[in-house]
C-alpha positions in Angstrom: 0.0 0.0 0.0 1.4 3.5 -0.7 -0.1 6.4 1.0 0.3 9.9 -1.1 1.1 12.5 1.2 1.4 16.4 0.7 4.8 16.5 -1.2 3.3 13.4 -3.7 0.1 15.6 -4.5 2.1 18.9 -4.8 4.2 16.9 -7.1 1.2 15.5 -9.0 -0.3 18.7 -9.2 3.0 19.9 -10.7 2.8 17.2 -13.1 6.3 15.4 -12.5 6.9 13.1 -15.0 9.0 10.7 -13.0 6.3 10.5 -10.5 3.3 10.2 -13.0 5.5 6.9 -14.3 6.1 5.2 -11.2 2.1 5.8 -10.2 1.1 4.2 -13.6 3.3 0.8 -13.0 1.1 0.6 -9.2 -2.3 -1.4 -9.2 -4.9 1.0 -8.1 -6.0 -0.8 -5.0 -2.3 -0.1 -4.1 -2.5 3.5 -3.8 -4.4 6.0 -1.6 -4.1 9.2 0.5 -6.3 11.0 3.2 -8.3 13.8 4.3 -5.8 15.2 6.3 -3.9 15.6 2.3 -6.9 17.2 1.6 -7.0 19.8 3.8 -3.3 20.3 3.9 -3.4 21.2 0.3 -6.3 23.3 0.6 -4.4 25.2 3.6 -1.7 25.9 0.7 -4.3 27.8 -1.1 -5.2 29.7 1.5 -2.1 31.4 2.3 -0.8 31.3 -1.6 -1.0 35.0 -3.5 -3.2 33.5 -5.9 -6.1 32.1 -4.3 -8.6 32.1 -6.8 -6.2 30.5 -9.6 -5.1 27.7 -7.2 -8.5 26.8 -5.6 -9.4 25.9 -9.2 -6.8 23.9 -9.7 -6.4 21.7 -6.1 -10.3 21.2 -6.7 -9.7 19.4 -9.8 -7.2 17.3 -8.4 -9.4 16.6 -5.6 -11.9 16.0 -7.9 -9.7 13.2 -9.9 -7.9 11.9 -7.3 -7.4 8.5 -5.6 -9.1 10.4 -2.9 -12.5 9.8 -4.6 -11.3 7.9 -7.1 -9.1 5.9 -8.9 -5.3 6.0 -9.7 -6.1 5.8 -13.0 -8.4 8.7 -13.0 -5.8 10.4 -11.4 -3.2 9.3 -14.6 -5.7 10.0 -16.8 -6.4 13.8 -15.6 -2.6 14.3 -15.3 -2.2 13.4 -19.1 -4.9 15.9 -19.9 
């Protein structure tokens, strides 16, 4: 089992490749993260200069993640 924390979503988010490959080669039961994730990314927002562009942009990751969803949602939206 691999939980994503903070630095793993901020890096998803970011869209590193390197990352993006190694999540694709993990079965999706395999992967997961938390609420805590959640709200720790959400915090970011809060205190980053631009709120309104960034609050866009966790939501859709929220949105796709393994939170609510699959890894390979997650795959899929990071290709997009």
């Amino acid at each position: 089992m691999y939980l994503l924390d903070t630095n793993h979503c901020s890096r998803l988010i970011l869209r590193d490749a390197n990352l993006i490959l190694r999540l694709s080669e993990i079965p999706d039961r395999n992967v997961a993260t938390c609420a805590i994730v959640a709200g720790e990314l959400i915090n970011m927002v809060e205190q980053s200069q631009q709120r309104s562009q960034n609050i866009i942009i966790i939501q859709n990751f929220l949105d796709a993640s393994i939170f609510t969803r699959s890894i390979q949602r997650l795959l899929r939206y990071m290709e997009s």
